[in-house]
Residue, then its C-alpha position, 0 to 999 in steps of 0.5 A: x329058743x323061745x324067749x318069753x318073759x312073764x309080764x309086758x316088759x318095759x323097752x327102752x331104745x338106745x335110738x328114737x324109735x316109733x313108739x309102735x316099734x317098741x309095742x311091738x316088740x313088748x308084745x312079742x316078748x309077751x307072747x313068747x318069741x323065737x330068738x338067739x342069744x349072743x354067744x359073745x355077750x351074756x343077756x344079749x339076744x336076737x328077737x325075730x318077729x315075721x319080718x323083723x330081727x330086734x337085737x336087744x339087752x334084757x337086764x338080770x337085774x330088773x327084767x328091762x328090755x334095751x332095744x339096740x338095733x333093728x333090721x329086716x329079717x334075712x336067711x342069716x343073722x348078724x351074730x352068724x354074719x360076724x362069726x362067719x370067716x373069709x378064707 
């Protein structure tokens, strides 16, 4: 799916990240970005830019975007990871 939002949302980070990184993915979200939601928790997403995973909270309520977390961009996600059973 492509999530876009209609304004530069506001990010927050549960973290210290760079402020580039929350830029980033402000700018992303604008644009409209390839992402999957969180089949385990409503309005919880997985934004993927070129090389970055950004898993992040977006608010019903007020359209805020909370940054959770961050990794490289890998051929599996970590919703898939967690969902996936060890015989």
């Amino acid at each position: 799916m492509v999530l876009q939002l209609e304004r530069t949302p506001k990010v927050e980070a549960l973290r210290n990240y760079p402020a580039g990184t929350l830029e980033r993915l402000a700018q992303l979200l604008a644009m409209g970005a390839t992402a999957k939601a969180d089949p385990r928790r409503e309005c919880f997403y997985e934004v993927e830019s070129d090389s970055e995973v950004f898993y992040v909270h977006i608010s019903p309520s007020n359209g805020r975007v909370l940054l959770i977390g961050i990794w490289p961009k890998s051929s599996i996600s970590a919703m898939d990871f967690h969902s996936t059973k060890v015989a």
